[in-house]
N, C-alpha and C positions, 0 to 999 in steps of 0.2 A: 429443497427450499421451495415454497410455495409462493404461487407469481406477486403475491401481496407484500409477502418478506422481502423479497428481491427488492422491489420497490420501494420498500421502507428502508434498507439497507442503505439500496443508490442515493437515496435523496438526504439521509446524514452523513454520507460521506463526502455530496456534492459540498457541505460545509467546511471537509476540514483539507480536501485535495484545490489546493491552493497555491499564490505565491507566499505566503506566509506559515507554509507548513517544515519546518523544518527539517522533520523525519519523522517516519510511521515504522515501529515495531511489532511486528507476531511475531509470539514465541511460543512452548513452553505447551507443545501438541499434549493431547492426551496418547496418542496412540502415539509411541517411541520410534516408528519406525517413517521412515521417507523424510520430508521437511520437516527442521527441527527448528527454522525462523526466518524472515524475512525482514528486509529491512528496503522501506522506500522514499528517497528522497527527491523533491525538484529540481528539476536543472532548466535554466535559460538555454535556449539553442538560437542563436536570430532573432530577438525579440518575440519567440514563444514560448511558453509555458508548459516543456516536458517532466517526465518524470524518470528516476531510474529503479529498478527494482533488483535486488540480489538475495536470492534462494539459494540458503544453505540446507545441504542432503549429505547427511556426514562430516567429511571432511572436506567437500569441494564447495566451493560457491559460485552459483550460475550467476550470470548478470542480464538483463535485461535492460536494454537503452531505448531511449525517445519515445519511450510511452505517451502517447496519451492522455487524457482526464477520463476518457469513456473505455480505455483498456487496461487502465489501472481500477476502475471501479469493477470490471469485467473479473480481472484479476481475484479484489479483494471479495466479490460475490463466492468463490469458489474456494477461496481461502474460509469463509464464514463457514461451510458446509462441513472441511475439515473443522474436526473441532481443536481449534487453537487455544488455549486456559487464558492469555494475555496478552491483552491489544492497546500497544501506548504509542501516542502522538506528539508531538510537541509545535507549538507554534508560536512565531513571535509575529506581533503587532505591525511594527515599520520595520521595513528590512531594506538597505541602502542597496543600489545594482539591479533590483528587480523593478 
């Protein structure tokens, strides 16, 4: 990925990694083999703004806790490279607790 994509990548993402993001799916690799999806959602920790991510490889699922905004965008730059067929988000508007 060339430094301009990166770039363009990070700053539509800066849009949807949010408190309003409810969950972020990749799935559905071209190449069948290694990760076959990911799935990332926010979490409150102390009145901040984490995230968590779990990569499934098979039959196991890794997790990853207390992400970031800048290591979940790090994350999803490297995910864009793999070529994943489908990238769905979902967000709601007002969300109570956060």
């Amino acid at each position: 990925m060339e430094q301009n994509d990166k770039r363009e990548v990070t700053e539509a993402l800066q849009e949807f990694l949010d408190e309003y993001l409810i969950r972020m799916i990749i799935s559905n690799p071209v190449e069948k083999q290694g990760m076959s999806k990911v799935k990332i959602r926010p979490l409150k920790q102390k009145d901040l703004l984490l995230f968590q991510a779990e990569e499934l490889v098979g039959n196991q699922a890794f997790h990853k806790k207390n992400l970031t905004k800048r290591n979940v965008q790090t994350m999803l730059q490297i995910y864009w490279l793999e070529p994943f067929v489908s990238w769905n988000w979902n967000q709601q508007k007002a969300r109570s607790g956060f």
